[in-house]
TISE-134334 format. One record per atom (N, C-alpha, C, O): atom name; y, z, x. Coordinates in pm, whole numbers, plus 50000, padded with zeros to 5 digits. Atoms other than C-alpha are relative to their C-alpha. Last residue first. Layout:
// TISE-134334
+------+-------+-------+-------+
| atom |     v |     w |     u |
+------+-------+-------+-------+
|   CA |     Y |     Z |     X |
...
+------+-------+-------+-------+
***
This chain:
// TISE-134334
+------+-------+-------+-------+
| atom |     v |     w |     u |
+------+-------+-------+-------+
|    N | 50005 | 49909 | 50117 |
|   CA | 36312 | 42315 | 16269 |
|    C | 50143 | 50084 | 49937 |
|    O | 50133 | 50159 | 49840 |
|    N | 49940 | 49790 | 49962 |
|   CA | 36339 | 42136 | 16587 |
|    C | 50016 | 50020 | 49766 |
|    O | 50055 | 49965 | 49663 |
|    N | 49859 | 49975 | 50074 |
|   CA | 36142 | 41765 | 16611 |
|    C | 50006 | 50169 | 50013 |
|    O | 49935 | 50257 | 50062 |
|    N | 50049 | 49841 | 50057 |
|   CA | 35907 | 41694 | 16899 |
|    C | 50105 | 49959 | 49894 |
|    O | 50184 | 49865 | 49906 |
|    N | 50095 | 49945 | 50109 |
|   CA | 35857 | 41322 | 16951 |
|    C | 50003 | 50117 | 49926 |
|    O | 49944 | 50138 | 49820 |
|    N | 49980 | 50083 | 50129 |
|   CA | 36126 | 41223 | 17145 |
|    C | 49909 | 50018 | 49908 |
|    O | 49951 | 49995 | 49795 |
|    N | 49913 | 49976 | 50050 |
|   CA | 36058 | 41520 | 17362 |
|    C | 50058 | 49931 | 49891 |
|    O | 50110 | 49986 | 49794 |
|    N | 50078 | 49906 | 50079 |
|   CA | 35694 | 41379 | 17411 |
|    C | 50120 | 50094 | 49966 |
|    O | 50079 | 50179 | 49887 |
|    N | 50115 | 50047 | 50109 |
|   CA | 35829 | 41073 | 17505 |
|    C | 49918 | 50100 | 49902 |
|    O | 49857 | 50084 | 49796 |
|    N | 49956 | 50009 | 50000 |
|   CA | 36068 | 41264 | 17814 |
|    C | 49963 | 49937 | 49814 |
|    O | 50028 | 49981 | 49720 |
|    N | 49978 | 49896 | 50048 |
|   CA | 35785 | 41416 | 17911 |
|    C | 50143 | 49970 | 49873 |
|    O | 50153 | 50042 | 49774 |
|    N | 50110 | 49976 | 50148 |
|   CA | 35595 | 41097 | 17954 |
|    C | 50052 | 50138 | 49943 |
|    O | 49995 | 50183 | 49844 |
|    N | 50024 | 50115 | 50120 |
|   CA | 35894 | 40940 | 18167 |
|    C | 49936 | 50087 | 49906 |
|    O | 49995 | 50119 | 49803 |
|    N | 49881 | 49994 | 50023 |
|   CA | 35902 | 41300 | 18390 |
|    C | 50008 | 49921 | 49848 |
|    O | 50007 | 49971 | 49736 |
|    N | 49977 | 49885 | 50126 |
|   CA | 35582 | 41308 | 18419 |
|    C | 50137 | 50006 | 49939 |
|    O | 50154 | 50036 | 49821 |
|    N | 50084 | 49969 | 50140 |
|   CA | 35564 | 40944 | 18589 |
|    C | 49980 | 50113 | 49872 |
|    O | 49961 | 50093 | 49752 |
|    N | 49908 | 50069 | 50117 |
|   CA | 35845 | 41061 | 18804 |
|    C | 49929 | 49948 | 49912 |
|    O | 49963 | 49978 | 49797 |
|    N | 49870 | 49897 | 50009 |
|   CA | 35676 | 41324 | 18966 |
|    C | 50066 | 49905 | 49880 |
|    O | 50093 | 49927 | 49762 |
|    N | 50038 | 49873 | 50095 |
|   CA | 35333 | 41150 | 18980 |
|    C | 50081 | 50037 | 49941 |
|    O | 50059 | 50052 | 49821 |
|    N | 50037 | 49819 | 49962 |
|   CA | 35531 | 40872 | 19149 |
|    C | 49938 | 50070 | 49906 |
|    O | 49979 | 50055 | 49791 |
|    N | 50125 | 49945 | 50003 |
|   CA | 35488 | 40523 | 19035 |
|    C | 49955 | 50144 | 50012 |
|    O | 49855 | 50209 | 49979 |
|    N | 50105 | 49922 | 49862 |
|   CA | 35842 | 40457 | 19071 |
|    C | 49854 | 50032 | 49911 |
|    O | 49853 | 50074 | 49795 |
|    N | 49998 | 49882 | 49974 |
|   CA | 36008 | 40180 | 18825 |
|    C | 49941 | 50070 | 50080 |
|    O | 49865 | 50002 | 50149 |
|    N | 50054 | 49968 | 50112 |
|   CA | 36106 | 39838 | 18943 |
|    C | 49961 | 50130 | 50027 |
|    O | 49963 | 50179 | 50140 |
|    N | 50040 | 49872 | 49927 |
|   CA | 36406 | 39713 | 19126 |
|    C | 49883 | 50068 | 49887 |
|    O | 49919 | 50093 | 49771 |
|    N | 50041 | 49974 | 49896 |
|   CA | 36522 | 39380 | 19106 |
|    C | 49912 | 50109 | 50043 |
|    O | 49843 | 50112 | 50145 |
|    N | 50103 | 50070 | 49976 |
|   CA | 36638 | 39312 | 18804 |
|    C | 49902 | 49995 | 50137 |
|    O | 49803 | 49922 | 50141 |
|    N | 50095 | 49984 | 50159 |
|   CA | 36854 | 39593 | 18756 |
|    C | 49855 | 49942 | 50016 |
|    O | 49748 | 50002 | 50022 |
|    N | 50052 | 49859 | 49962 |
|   CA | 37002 | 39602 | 19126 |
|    C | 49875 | 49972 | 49899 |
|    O | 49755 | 49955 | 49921 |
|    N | 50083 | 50037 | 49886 |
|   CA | 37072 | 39231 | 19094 |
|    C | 49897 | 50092 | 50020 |
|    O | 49779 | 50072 | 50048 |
|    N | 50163 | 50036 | 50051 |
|   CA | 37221 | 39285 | 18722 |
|    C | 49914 | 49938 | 50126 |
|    O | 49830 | 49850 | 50102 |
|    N | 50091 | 49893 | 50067 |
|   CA | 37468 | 39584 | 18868 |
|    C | 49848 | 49869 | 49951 |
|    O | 49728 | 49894 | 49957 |
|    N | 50101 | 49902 | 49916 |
|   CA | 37554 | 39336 | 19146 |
|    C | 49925 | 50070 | 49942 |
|    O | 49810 | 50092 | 49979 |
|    N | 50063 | 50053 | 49879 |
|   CA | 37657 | 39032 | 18944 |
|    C | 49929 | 50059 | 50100 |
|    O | 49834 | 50010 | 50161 |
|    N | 50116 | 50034 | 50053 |
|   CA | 37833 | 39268 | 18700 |
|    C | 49896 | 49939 | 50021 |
|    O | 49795 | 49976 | 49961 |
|    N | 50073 | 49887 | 50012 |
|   CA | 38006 | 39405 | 19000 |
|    C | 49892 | 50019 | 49883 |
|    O | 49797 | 50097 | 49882 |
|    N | 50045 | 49951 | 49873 |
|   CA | 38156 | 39122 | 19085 |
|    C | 49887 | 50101 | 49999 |
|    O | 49783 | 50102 | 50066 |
|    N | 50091 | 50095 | 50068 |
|   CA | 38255 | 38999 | 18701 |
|    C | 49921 | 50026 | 50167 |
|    O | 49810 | 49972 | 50169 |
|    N | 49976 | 50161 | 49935 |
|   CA | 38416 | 39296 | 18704 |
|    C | 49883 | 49926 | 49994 |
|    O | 49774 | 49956 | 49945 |
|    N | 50144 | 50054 | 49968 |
|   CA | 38270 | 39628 | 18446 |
|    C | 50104 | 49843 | 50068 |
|    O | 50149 | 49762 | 49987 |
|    N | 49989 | 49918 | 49840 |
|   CA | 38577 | 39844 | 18338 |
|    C | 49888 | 49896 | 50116 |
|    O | 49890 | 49912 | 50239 |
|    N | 49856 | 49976 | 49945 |
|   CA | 38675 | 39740 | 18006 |
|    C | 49996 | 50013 | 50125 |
|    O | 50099 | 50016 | 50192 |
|    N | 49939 | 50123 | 50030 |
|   CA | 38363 | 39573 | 17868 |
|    C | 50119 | 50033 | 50043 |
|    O | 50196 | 49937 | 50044 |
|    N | 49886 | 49962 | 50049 |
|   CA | 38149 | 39899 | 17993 |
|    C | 50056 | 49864 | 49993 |
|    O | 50009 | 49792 | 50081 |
|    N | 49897 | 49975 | 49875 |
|   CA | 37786 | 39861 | 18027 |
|    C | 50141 | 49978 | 49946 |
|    O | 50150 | 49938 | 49830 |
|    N | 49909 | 49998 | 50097 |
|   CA | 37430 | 39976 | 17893 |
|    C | 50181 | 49997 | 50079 |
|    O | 50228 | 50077 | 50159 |
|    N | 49871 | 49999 | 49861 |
|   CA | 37139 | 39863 | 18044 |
|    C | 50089 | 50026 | 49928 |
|    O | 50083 | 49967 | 49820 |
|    N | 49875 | 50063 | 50065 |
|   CA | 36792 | 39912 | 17822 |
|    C | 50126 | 50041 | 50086 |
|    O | 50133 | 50147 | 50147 |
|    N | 50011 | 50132 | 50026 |
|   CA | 36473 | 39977 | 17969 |
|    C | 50106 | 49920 | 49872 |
|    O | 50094 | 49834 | 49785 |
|    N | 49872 | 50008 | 50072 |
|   CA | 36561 | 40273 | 18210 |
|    C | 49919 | 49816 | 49944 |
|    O | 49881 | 49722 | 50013 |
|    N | 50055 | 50089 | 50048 |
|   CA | 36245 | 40382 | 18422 |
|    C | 50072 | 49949 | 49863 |
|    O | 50009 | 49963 | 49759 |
|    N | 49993 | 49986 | 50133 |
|   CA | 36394 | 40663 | 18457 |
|    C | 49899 | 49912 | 49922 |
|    O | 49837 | 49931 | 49818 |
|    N | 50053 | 49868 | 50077 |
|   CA | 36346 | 40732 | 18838 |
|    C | 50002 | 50008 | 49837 |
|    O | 49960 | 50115 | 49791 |
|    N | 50075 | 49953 | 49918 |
|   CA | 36356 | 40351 | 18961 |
|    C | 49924 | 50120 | 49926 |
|    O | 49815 | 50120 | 49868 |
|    N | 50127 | 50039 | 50039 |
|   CA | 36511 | 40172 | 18672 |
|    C | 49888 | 50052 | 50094 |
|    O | 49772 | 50023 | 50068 |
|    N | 50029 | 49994 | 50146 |
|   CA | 36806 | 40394 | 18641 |
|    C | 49886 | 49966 | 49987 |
|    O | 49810 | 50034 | 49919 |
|    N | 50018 | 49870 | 49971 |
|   CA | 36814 | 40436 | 19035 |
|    C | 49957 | 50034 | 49793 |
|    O | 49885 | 50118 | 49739 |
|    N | 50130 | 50000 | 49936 |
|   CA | 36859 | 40075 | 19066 |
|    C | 49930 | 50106 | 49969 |
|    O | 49808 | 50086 | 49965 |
|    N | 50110 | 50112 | 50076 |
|   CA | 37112 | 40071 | 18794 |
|    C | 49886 | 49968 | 50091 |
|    O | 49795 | 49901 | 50042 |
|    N | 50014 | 49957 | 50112 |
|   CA | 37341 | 40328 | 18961 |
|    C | 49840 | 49957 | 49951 |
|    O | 49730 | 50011 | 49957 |
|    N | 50091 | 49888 | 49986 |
|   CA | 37307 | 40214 | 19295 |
|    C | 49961 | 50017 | 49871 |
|    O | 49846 | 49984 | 49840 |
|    N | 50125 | 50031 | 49967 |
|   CA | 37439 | 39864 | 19152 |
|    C | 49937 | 50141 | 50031 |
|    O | 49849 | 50170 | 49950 |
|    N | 50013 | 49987 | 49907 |
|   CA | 37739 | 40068 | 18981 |
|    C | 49861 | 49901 | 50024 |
|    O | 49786 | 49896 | 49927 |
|    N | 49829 | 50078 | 49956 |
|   CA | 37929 | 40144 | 18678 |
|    C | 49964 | 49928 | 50112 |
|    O | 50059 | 49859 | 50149 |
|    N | 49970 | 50032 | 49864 |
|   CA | 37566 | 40173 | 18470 |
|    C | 50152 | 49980 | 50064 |
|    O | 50225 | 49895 | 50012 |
|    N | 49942 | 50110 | 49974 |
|   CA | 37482 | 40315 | 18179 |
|    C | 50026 | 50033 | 50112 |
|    O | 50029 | 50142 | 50169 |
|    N | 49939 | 49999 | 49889 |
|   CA | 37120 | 40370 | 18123 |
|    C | 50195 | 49983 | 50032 |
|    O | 50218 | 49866 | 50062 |
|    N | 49914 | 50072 | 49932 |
|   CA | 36932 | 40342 | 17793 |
|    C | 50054 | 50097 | 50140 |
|    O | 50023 | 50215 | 50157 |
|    N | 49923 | 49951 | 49909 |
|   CA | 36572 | 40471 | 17777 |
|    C | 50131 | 49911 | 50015 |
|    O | 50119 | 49809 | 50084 |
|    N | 49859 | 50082 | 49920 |
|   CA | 36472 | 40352 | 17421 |
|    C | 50038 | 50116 | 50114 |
|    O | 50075 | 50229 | 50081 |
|    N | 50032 | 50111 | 49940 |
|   CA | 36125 | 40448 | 17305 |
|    C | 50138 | 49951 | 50071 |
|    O | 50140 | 49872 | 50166 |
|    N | 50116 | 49901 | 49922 |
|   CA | 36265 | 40607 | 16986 |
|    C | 49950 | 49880 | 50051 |
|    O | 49942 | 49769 | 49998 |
|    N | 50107 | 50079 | 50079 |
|   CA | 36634 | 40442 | 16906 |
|    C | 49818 | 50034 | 50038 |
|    O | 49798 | 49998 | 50154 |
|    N | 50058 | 49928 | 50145 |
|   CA | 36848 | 40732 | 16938 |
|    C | 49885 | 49940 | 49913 |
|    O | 49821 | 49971 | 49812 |
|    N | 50119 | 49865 | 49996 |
|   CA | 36879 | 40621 | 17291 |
|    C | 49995 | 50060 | 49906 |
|    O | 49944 | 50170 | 49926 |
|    N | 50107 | 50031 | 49975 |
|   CA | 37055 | 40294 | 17200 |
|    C | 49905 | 50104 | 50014 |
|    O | 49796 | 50103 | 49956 |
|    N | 50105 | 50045 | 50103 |
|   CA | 37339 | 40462 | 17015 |
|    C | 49842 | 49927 | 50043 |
|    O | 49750 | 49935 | 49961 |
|    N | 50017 | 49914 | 50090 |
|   CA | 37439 | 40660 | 17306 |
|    C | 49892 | 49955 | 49859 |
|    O | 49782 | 49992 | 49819 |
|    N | 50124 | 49924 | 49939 |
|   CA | 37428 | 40395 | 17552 |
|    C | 49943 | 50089 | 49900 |
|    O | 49824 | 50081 | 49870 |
|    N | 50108 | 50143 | 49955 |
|   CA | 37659 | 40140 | 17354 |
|    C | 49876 | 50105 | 50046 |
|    O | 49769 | 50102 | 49984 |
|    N | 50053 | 50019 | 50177 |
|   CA | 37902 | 40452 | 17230 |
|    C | 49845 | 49921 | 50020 |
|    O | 49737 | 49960 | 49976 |
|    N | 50079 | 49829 | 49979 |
|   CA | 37927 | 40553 | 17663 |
|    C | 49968 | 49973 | 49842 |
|    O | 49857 | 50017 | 49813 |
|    N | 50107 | 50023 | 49929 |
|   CA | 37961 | 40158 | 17765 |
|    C | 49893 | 50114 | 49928 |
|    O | 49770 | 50121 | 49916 |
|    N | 50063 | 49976 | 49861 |
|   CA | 38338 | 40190 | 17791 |
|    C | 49833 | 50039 | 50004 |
|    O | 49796 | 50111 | 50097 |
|    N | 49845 | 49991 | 49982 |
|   CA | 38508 | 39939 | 17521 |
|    C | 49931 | 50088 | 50123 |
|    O | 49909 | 50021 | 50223 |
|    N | 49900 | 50026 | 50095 |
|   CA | 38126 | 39796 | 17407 |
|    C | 50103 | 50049 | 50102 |
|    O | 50075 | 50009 | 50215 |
|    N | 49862 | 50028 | 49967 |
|   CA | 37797 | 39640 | 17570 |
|    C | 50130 | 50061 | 49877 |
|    O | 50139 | 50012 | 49764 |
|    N | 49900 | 49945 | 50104 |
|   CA | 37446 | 39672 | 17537 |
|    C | 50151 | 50055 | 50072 |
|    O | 50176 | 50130 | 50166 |
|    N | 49878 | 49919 | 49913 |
|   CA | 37172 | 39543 | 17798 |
|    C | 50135 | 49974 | 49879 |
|    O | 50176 | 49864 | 49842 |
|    N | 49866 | 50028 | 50072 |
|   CA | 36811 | 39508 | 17634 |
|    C | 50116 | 50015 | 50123 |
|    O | 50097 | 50069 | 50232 |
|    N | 49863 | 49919 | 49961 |
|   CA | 36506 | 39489 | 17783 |
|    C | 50079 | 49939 | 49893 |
|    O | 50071 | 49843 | 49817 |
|    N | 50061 | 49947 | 49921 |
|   CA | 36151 | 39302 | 17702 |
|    C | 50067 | 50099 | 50057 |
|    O | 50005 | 50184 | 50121 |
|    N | 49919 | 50018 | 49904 |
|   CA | 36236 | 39145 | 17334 |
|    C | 49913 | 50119 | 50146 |
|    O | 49819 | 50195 | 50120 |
|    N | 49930 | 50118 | 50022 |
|   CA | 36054 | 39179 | 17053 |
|    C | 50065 | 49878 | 50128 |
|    O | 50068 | 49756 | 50145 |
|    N | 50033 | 50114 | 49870 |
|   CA | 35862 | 39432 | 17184 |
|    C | 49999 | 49891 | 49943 |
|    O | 49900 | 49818 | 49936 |
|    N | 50121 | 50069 | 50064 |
|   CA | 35939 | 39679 | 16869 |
|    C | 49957 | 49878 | 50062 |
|    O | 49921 | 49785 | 49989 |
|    N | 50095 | 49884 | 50088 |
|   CA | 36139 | 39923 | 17040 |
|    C | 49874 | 49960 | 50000 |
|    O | 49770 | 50000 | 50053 |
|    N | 50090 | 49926 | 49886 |
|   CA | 36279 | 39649 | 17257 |
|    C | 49911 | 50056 | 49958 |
|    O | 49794 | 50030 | 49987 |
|    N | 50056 | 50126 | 49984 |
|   CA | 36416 | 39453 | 16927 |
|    C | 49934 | 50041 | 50131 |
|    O | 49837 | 49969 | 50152 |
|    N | 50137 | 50006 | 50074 |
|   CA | 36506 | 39805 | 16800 |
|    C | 49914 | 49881 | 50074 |
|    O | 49794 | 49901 | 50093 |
|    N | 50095 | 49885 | 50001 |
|   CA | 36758 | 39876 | 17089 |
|    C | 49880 | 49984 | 49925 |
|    O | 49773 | 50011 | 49980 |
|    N | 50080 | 50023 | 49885 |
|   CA | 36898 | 39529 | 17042 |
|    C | 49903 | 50118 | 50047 |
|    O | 49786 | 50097 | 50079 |
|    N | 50077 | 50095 | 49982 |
|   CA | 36964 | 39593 | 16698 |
|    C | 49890 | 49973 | 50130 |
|    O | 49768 | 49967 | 50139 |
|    N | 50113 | 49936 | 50061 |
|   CA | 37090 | 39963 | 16749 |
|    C | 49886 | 49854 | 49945 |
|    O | 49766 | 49872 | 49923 |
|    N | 50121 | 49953 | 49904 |
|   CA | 37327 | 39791 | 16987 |
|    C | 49856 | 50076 | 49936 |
|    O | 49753 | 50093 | 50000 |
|    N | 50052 | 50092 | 49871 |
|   CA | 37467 | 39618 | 16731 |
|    C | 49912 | 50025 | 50123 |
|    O | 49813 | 49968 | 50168 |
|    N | 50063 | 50049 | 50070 |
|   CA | 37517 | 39862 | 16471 |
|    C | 49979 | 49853 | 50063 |
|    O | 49928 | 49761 | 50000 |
|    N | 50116 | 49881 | 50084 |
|   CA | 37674 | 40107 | 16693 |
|    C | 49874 | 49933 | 49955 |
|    O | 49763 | 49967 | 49993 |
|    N | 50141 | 49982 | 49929 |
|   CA | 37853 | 39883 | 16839 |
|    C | 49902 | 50071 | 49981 |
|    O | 49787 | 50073 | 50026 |
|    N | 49927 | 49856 | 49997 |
|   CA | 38068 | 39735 | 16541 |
|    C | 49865 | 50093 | 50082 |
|    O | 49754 | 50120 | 50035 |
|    N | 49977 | 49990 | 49888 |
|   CA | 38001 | 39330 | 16521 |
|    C | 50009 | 50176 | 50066 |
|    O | 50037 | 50184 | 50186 |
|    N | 49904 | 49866 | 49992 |
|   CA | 37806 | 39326 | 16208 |
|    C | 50035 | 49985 | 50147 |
|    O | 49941 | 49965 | 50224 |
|    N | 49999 | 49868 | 49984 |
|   CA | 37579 | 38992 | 16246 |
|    C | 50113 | 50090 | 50020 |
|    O | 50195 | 50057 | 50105 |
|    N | 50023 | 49951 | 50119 |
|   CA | 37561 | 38647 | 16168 |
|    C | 49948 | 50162 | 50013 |
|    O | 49842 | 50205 | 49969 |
|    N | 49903 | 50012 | 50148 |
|   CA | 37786 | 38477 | 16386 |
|    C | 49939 | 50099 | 49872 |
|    O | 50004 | 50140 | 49776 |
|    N | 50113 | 50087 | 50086 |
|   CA | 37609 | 38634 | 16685 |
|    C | 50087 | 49987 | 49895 |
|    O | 50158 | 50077 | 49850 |
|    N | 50126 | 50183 | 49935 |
|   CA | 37758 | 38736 | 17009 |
|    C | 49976 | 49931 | 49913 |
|    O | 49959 | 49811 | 49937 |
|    N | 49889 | 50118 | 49993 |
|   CA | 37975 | 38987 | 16809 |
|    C | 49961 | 49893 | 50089 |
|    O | 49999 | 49775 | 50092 |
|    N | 49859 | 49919 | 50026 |
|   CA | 37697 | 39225 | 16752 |
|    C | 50102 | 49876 | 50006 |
|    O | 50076 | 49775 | 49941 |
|    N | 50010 | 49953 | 50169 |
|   CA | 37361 | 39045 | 16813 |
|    C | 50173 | 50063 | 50023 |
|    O | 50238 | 50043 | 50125 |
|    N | 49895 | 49952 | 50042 |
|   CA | 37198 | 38773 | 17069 |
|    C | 50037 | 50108 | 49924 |
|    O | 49951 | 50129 | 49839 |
|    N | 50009 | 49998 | 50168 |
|   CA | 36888 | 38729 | 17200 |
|    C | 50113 | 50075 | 49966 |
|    O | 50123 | 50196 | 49985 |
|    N | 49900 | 49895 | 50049 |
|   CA | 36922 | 38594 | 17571 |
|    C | 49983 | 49982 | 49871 |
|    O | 49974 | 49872 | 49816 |
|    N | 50005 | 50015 | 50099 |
|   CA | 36610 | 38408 | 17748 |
|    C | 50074 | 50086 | 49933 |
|    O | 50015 | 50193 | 49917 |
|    N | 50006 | 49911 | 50122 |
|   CA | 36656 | 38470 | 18076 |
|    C | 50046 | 49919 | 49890 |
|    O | 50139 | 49839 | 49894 |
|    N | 50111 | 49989 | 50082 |
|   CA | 36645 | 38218 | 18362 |
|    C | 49898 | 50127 | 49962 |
|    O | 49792 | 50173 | 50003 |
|    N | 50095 | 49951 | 49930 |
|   CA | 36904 | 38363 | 18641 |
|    C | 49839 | 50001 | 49922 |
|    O | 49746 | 50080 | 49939 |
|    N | 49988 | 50093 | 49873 |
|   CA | 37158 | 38125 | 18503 |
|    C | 49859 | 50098 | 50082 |
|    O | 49787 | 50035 | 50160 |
|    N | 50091 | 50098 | 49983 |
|   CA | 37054 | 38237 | 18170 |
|    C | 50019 | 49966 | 50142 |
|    O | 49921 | 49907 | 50187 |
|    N | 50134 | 49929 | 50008 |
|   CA | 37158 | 38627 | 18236 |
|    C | 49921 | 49830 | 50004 |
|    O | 49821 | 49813 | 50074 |
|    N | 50052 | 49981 | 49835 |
|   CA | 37478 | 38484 | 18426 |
|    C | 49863 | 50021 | 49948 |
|    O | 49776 | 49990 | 50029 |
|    N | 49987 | 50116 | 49921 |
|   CA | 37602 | 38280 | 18074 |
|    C | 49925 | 50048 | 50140 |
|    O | 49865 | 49962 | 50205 |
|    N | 50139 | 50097 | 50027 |
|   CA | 37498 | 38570 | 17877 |
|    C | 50031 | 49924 | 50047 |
|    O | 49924 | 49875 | 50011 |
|    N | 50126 | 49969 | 49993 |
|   CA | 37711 | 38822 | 18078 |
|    C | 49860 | 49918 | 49946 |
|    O | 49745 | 49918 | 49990 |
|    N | 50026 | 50032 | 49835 |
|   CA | 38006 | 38581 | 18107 |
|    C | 49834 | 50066 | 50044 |
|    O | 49749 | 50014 | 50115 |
|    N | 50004 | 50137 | 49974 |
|   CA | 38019 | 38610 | 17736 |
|    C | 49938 | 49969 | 50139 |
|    O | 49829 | 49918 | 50163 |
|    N | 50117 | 50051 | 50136 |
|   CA | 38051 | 38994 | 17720 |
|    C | 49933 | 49810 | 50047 |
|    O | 49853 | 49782 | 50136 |
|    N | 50128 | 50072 | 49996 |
|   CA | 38181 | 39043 | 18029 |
|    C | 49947 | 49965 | 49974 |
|    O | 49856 | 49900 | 50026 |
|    N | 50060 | 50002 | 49842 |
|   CA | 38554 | 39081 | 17965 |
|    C | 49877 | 49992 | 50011 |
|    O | 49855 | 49893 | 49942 |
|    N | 49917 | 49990 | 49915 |
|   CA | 38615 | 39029 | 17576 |
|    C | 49914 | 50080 | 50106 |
|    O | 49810 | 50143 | 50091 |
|    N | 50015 | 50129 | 49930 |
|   CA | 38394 | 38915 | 17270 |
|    C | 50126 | 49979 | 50127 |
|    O | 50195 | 49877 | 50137 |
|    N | 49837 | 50124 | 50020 |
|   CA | 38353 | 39214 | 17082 |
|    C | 49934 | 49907 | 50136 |
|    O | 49835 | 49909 | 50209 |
|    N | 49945 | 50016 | 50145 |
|   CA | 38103 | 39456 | 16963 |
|    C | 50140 | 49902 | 50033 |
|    O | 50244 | 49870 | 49975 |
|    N | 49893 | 49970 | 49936 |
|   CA | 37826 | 39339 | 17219 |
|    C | 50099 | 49989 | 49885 |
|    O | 50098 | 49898 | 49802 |
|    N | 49919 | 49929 | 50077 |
|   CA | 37468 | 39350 | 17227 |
|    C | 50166 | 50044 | 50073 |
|    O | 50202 | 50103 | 50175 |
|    N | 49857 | 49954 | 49921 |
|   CA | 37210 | 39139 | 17433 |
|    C | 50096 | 50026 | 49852 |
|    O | 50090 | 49955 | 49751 |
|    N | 49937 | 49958 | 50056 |
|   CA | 36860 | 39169 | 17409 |
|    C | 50176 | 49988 | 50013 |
|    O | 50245 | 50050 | 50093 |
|    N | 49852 | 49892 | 50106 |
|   CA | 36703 | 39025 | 17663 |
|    C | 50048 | 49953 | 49919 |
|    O | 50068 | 49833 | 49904 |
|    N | 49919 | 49973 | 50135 |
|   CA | 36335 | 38819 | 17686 |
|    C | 50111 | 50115 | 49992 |
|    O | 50101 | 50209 | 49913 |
|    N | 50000 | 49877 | 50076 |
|   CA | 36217 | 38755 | 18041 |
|    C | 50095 | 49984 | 49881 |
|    O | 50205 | 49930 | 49885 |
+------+-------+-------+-------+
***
C-alpha cells in the first residue's frame, strides 16, 4: 500500500514511523520535514498528504505534528479526507471500523514507539463496517462536505 506520510519536524516517531511502515511493506511518500524539498509547517504538510489521498495518489495517509490535533484538523478540510487521531489501538480500530477513517493522524509528543506499533496494527488490520448504519453515516458525512451555508 501507498502512504502518505506528513510530519513538521523530525522528532519522536516521525522517522521511526517510516522505518516501521516499510518494515511492514509500505511504500512511504514523504512531505513536511521528511522531505528536503518541502515546507515543513503542519498545516502545509499534512494538507499534502491529505491531497495525495484526495486525488488517489496515495491509498492513506498518517500525519504527524506536536499533539496530532493541527495534523487532524488540517487534513479534514481536505474534501474526501476522514482523518482520525489516534492515542490508542482501540481508537484506530474504531476509526477505521465506524468512520471508515482514511487518514491517521498522531501526536509526536505523546505517541511511544509501543504504542505506535499497536495503533498501526489496529489501523491496518481492521477494515470498515458494512453496516447500513454506518454506511449512511460515511455518505452523510460526503454530502455534508458538499453542502455549503450561505
Amino acid at each position: 500500500m501507498r502512504i502518505s506520510v506528513a510530519a513538521d519536524e523530525r522528532i519522536g516517531v516521525a522517522e521511526e514511523l517510516v522505518g516501521e511502515l516499510g518494515r511492514r511493506g509500505h511504500e512511504a511518500v514523504l512531505h513536511g520535514a521528511l522531505s528536503d524539498a518541502e515546507r515543513d509547517d503542519w498545516a502545509w504538510a499534512t494538507e499534502a498528504a491529505a491531497r495525495d489521498v484526495a486525488a488517489g495518489r496515495t491509498d492513506q495517509a498518517i500525519v504527524c505534528c506536536w499533539t496530532g490535533t493541527g495534523a487532524s484538523i488540517a487534513a479534514n478540510k481536505v474534501a474526501g479526507i476522514r482523518a482520525a487521531l489516534c492515542t490508542d489501538a482501540a481508537t484506530a480500530a474504531g476509526a477505521r471500523t465506524w468512520n471508515d477513517a482514511n487518514v491517521l493522524a498522531l501526536s509526536l509528543r505523546s505517541t511511544s514507539s509501543a504504542e505506535l506499533r499497536e495503533i498501526l496494527d489496529a489501523w491496518f488490520t481492521t477494515e470498515p463496517s458494512g453496516t447500513p448504519e454506518d454506511q449512511a453515516n460515511i455518505a452523510h458525512l460526503t454530502k455534508i462536505e458538499h453542502t455549503t451555508t450561505t
